[in-house]
N, C-alpha and C positions, 0 to 999 in steps of 0.2 A: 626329413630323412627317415625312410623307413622305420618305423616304430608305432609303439599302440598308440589310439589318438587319446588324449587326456580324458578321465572322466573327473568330473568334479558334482561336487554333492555341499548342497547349502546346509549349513550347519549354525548360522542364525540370521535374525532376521530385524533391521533396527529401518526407522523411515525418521524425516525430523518431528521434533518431538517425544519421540520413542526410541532413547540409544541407550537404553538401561545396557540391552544387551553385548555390548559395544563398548561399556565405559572404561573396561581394562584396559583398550588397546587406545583411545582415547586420552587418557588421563593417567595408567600405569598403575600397576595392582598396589605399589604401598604410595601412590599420592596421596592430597588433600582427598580426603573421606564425603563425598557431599551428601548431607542429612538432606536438603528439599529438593522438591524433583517437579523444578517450576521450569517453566515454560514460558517464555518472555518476550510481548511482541511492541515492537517500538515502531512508531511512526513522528516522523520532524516534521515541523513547522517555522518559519519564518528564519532569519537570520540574524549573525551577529551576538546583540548582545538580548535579544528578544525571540530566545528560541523556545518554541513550547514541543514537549516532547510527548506523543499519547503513549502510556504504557498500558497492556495488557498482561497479567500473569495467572498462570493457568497452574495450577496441581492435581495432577489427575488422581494423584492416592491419598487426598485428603478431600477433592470436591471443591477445591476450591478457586473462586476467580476473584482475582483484585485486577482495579480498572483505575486509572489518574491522571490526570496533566501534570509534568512540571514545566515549572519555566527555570529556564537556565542562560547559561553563557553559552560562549563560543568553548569553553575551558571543559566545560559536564561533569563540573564537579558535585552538582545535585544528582546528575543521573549516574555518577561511578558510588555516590551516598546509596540509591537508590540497588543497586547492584550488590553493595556491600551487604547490604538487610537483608536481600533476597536470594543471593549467592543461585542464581538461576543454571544449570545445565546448559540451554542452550538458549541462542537468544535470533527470532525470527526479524531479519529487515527489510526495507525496501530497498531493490535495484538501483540507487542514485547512485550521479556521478559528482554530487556536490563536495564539498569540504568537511563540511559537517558528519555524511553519511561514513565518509572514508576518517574522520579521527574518530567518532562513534566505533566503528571497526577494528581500528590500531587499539584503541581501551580492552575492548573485546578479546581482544586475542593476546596483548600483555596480562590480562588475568585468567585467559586461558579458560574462556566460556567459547563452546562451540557457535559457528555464526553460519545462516542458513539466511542466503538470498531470495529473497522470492521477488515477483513481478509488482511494480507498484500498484497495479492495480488490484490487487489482492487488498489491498491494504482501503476499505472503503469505510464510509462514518454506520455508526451504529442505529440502525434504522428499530423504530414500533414493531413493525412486523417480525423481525428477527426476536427478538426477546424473548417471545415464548417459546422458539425453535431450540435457542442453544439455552435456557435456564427451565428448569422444573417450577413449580408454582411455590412450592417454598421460599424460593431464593428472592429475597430484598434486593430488590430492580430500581426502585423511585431514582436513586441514585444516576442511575446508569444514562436513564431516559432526560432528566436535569441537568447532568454536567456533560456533553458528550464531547467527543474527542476529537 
């Protein structure tokens, strides 16, 4: 109906990974307060009662990367352990339609960590050639290259 057409104008700007900007509306200005600002990527493995879980977690305002396997149950009560220590912002999955992937998910969202789908195929093993791409020569790799995920 007759009237000016709307103008709108971006006033901020968050992508995953990056929802600093955002965490008000998020999380609500007097929530839990989160001190680390990790970044959390999870890939599952097998079923049952032999599930192995690859985690990556990222801080970008401290530099720093932790990488790990665990093995857990069907319950994730190592990976809600693991959660706890790391109290992550948001946490990156794969697109499954398994069991695993969706109570993974319900965890996720009972403790109120944002959760960002991506395409399984994103989710690939950690190749020699990549190493030097996403770490600086500083960074202690032996690790990474011996246990991969």
């Amino acid at each position: 109906k007759g009237g000016k057409p709307a103008c709108y104008e971006l006033e901020v700007r968050a992508s995953p990974g990056n929802i600093s900007s955002v965490e008000h509306v998020l999380y609500g200005d007097s929530d839990i307060i989160r001190e680390s600002n990790y970044l959390l990527g999870l890939k599952l493995q097998g079923a049952g009662d032999n599930l192995k879980i690859g985690a990556a977690a990222v801080d970008t305002s401290l530099n720093l990367v932790q990488v790990c396997d665990i093995s857990d149950n069907e319950h994730f009560q190592n990976l809600e352990s693991v959660l706890v220590q790391l109290n992550p912002r948001e946490v990156v999955l794969p697109q499954l339609e398994s069991p695993g992937s969706k109570k993974i998910q319900q965890i996720l969202e009972r403790n109120r960590i944002l959760v960002t789908l991506k395409p399984n195929a994103d989710f690939t093993d950690l190749q020699d050639s990549d190493i030097p791409r996403l770490f600086n020569q500083k960074t202690k790799v032996g690790s990474l290259v011996d246990n991969p995920l």
